[in-house]
C-alpha positions in Angstrom: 4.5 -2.2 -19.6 3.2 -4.4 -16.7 5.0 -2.5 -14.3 3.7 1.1 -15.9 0.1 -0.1 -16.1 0.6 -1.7 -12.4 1.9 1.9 -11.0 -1.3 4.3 -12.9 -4.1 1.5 -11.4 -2.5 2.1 -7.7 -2.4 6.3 -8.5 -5.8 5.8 -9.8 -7.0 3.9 -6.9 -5.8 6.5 -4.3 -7.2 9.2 -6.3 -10.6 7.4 -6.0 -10.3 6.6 -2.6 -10.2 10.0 -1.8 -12.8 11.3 -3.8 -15.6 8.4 -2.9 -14.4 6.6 -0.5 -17.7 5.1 -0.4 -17.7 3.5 -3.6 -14.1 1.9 -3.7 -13.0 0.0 -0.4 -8.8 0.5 -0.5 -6.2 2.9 -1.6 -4.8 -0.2 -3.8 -5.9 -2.8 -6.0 -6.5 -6.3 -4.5 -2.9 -7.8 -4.0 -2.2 -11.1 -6.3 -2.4 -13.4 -2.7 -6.1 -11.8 -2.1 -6.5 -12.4 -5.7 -5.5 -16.3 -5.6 -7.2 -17.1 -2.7 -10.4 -15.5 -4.1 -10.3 -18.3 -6.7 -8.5 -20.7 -5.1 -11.5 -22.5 -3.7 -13.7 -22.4 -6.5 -14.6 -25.9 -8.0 -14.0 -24.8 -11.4 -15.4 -27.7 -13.1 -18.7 -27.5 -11.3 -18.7 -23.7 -12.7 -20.7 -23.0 -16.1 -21.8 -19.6 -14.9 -19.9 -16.6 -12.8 -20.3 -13.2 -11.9 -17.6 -11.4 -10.1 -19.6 -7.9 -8.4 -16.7 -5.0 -8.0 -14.1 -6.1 -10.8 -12.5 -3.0 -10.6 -9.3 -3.1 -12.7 -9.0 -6.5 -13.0 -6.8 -7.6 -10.2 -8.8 -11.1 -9.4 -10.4 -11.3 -12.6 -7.3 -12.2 -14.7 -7.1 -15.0 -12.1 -11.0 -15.4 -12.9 -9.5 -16.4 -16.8 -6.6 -18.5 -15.6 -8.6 -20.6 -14.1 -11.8 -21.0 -15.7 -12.9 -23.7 -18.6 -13.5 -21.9 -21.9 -17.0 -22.7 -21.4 -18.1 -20.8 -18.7 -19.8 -17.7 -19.1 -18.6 -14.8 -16.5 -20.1 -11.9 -15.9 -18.3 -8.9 -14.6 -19.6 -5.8 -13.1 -18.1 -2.4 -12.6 -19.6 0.7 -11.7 -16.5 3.0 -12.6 -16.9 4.1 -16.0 -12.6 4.2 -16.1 -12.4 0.5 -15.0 -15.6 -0.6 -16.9 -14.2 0.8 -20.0 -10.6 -0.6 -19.2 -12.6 -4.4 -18.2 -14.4 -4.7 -21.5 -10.8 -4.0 -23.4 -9.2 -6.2 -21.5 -12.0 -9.1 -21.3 -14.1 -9.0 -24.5 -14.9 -12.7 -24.0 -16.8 -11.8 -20.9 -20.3 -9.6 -20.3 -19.2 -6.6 -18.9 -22.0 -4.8 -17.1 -22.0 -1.8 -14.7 -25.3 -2.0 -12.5 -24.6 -4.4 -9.8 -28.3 -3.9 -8.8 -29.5 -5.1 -12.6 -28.1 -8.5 -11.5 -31.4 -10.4 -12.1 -32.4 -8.5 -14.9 -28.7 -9.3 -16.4 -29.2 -13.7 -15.4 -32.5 -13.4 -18.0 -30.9 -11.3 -20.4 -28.2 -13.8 -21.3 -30.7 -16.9 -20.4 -28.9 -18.2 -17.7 -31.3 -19.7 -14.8 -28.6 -19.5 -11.9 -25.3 -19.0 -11.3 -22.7 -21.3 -9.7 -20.2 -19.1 -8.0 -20.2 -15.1 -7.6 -16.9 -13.6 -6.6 -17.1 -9.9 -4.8 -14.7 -7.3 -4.2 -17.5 -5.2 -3.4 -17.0 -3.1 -0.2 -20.1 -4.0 1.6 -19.7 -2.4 4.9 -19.2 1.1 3.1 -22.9 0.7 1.5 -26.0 1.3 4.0 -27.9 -1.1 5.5 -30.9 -1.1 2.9 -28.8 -1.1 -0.2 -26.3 -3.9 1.7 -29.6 -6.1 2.6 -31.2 -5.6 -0.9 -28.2 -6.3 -2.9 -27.3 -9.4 -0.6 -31.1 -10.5 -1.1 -30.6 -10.7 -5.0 -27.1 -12.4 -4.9 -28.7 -15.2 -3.1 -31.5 -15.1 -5.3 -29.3 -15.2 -8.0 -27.5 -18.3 -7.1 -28.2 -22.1 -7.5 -28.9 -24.2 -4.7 -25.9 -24.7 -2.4 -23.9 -22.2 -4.8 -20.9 -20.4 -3.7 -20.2 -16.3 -2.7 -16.7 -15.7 -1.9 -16.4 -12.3 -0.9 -13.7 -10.0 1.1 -13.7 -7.7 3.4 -11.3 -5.7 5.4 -12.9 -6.6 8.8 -15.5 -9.5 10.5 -18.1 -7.1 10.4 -19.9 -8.4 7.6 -19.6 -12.3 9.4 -23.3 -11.7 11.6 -25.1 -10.5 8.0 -23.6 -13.3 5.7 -24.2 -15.9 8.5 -28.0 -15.2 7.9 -28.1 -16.0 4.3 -25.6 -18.4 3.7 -23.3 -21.2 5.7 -20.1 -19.8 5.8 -17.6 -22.6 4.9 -14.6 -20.6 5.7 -12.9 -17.4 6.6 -9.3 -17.0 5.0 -7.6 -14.1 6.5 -5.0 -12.6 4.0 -1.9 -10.4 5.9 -0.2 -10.0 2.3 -2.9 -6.8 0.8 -3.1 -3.9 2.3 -4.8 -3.2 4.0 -5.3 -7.0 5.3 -8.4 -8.5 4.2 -10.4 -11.5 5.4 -11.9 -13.8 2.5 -15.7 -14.8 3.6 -16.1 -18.7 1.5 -19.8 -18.7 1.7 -22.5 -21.2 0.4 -26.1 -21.0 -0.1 -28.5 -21.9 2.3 -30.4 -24.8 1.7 -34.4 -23.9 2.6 -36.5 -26.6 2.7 -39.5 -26.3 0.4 -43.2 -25.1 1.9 
């Protein structure tokens, strides 16, 4: 079954790929390394609130449910109406959304203030610039003082952009995905108060 379900995500992802390349960044689902370093560095008992932006079908996110406490409240968003559908069968614990850009409106919907972590798979460099800077503007927004973005990315192009909202802690580069990826460990700026 896993193996089945494993070889229709990888056709489907190819499929989409080559129909909007714009909206998906690989031919392939995120491999399970990409996926464990993704979560890897998360302080998961610091972590009552989570969004992960790009979900697609799951590939990180089941790592997401491994390792967070039954208390925290994640948030997934998928723009796919395939993988949305397939995230809220899979993950009916978790708020499955589909409007990345509805991320503030989403925070006061469920009454959370901030949240600790976000977790992307989003393929920033395919977006233009405005949508890029806007988007980047409300996950910042969205997150709590000196609260963590871990985001990949198939190249170091994003590195100048990120640098100038957040500190970036680290940059894991991942050979085992394909195609390679680099995972950006970001933190929030802190800005001192006017």
């Amino acid at each position: 079954m896993e193996i089945k379900k494993s070889i229709s995500e990888k056709i489907f992802f190819l499929l989409k790929f080559f129909y909007k390349p714009g909206q998906i960044g690989s031919v392939t689902p995120s491999s399970n390394y990409l996926a464990r370093k993704m979560v890897g560095g998360v302080p998961w008992h610091a972590v009552n609130h989570l969004a992960e932006l790009g979900a697609g079908t799951g590939a990180i996110t089941k790592y997401i449910k491994k390792a967070a406490r039954n208390e925290t409240k994640i948030l997934l968003f998928e723009k796919d109406p395939y993988m949305f559908k397939a995230l809220k069968e899979a993950y009916p614990d978790f708020i499955i959304l589909q409007n990345t850009m509805g991320l503030h409106e989403a925070l006061t919907r469920e009454g959370i203030e901030h949240l600790d972590c976000i977790i992307s798979g989003l393929p920033f460099f395919n977006f233009p610039q405005a949508y890029r800077t806007a988007l980047l503007e409300q996950i910042v927004s969205s997150l709590r003082d000196d609260g963590l973005f871990i985001a990949f990315q198939y190249s170091l192009q994003m590195k100048k952009q990120l640098s100038f909202y957040f500190d970036i802690d680290e940059i894991k580069f991942v050979p085992i995905n394909i195609p390679p990826a680099f995972v950006y460990v970001c933190r929030k700026k802190h800005r001192p108060e006017s």
